[in-house]
C-alpha positions, -999 to 999 in steps of 0.1 A, spaced: 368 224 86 373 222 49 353 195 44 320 215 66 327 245 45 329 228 10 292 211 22 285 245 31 290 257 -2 272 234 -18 243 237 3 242 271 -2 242 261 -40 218 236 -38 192 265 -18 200 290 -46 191 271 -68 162 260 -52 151 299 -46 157 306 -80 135 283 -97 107 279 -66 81 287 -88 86 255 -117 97 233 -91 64 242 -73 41 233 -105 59 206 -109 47 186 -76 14 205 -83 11 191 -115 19 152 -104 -2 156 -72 -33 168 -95 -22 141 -122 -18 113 -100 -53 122 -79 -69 121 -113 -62 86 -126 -66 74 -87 -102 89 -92 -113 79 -131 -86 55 -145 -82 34 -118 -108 8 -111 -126 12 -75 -125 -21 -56 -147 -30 -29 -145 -58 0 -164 -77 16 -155 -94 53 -169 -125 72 -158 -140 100 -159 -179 113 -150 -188 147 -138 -230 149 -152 -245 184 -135 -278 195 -151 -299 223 -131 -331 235 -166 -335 256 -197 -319 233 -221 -322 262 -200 -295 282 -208 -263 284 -175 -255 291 -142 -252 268 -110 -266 285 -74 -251 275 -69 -278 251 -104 -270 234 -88 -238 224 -49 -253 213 -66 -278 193 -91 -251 176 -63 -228 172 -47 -257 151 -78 -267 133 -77 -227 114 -47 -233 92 -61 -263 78 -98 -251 76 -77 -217 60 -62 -238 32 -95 -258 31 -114 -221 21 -86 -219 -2 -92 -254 -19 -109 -257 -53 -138 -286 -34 -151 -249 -19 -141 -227 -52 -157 -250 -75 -192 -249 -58 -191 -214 -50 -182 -208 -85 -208 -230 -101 -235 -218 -78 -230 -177 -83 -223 -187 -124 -190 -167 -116 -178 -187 -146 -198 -170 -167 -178 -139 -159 -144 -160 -166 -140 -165 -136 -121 -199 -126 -104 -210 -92 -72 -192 -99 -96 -156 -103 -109 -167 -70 -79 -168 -53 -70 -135 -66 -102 -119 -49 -102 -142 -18 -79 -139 8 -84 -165 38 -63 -155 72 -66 -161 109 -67 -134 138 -33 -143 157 -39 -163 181 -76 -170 182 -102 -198 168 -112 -168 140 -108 -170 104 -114 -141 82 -127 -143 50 -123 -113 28 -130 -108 -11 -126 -77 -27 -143 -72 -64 -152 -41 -86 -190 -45 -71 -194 -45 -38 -226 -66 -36 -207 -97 -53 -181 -94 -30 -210 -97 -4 -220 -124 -24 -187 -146 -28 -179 -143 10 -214 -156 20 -214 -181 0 -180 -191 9 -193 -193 43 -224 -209 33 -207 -238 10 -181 -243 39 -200 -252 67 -218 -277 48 -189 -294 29 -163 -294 61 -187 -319 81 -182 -343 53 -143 -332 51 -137 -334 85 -164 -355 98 -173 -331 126 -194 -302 124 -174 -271 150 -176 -243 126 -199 -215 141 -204 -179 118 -192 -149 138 -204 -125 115 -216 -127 76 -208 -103 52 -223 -68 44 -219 -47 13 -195 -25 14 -205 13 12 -170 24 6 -143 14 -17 -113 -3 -2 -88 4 -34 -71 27 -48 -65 51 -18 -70 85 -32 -46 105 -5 -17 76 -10 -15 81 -46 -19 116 -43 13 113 -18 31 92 -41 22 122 -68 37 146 -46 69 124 -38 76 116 -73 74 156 -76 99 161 -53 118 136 -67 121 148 -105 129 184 -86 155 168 -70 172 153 -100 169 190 -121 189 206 -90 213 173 -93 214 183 -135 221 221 -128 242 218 -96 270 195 -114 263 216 -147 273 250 -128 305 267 -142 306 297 -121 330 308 -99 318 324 -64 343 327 -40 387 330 -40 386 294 -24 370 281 -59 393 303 -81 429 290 -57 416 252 -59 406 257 -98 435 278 -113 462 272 -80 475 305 -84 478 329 -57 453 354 -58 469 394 -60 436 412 -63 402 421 -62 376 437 -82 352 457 -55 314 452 -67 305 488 -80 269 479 -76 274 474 -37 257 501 -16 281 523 1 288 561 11 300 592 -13 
């Protein structure tokens, strides 16, 4: 019971001061929403990507029209090592050498930092997605990555079973930063600072509201009390 009405207490202390200062508190998630909206929209680069997709086909027979159960185990195992293929500098290097991306600095570590290579679990698809400040290079990069893949993994691999699902399109809309998650994380770190100046004046609070405070502060019996004069009451 104590322990409920000391939380109580300090609830109660924690709302007051809350009610008190709604008004600063209020700006002051206003003002790092707004802030944090603003660098999302004019500080922060936009980003756009660009996705294509290849689908890897395995026939044990190529004159069948059909694709048996172990077609499909053995394509499905063929992805991760056509994925770290993509990922290899024999398909950076041409792709880089045949856009001039090195004229733009841009070398085979760059290109793994604006290509990501992954599969669609459990299929024969790999995705191929690259994400750049214009959105028709990223266009660019992924169909070329297509392009200079399907003709260098025949030589690789000696087999040609790579098929293109779907190339890549310019992007009409940005894919980074997201304006409403920054604009949360604004808000959040808003509550967060008004959190911390309730902390700071909670623990900083020296007065004294009720005889349980004055008995555990002073541990004297208490032997009277002054009525508030201001309190309403009859003549």
């Amino acid at each position: 019971m104590y322990e409920n009405d000391e939380i109580e207490i300090d609830l109660s202390r924690v709302f007051g001061i809350v009610k008190k200062h709604f008004k600063p508190f209020a700006l002051i998630i206003l003002a790092t929403s707004i802030v944090a909206a603003l660098v999302t929209l004019f500080l922060i680069p936009k980003k756009y990507t660009a996705e294509a997709k290849l689908i890897i086909v395995q026939k044990s027979n190529p004159d069948s029209q059909q694709i048996s159960y172990n077609d499909l185990q053995t394509s499905q195992k063929l992805v991760n090592t056509y994925s770290e293929i993509l990922k290899s500098e024999a398909i950076s290097d041409d792709v880089i050498q045949n856009l001039k991306l090195d004229q733009d600095g841009i070398d085979h570590t760059s290109y793994l930092g604006m290509v990501s290579i992954s599969s669609v679990k459990d299929t024969e698809v790999i995705k191929i997605s690259v994400e750049t400040k214009d959105p028709k290079l990223s266009a660019n990069i992924a169909n070329e990555i297509v392009s200079v893949f399907r003709r260098k993994i025949v030589t690789i691999m000696n087999i040609e079973n790579v098929t293109v699902l779907n190339s890549a399109k310019v992007p009409e809309q940005k894919s980074s930063p997201s304006n409403l998650k920054n604009t949360l994380i604004g808000f959040l770190l808003g509550c967060v600072i008004d959190g911390c100046i309730v902390v700071y004046l909670l623990l900083n609070d020296r007065n004294i509201r009720t005889e349980e405070e004055m008995k555990q502060i002073f541990d004297y019996p208490i032997i009277g009390l002054i009525p508030d004069m201001n309190a309403g009451g009859t003549e």
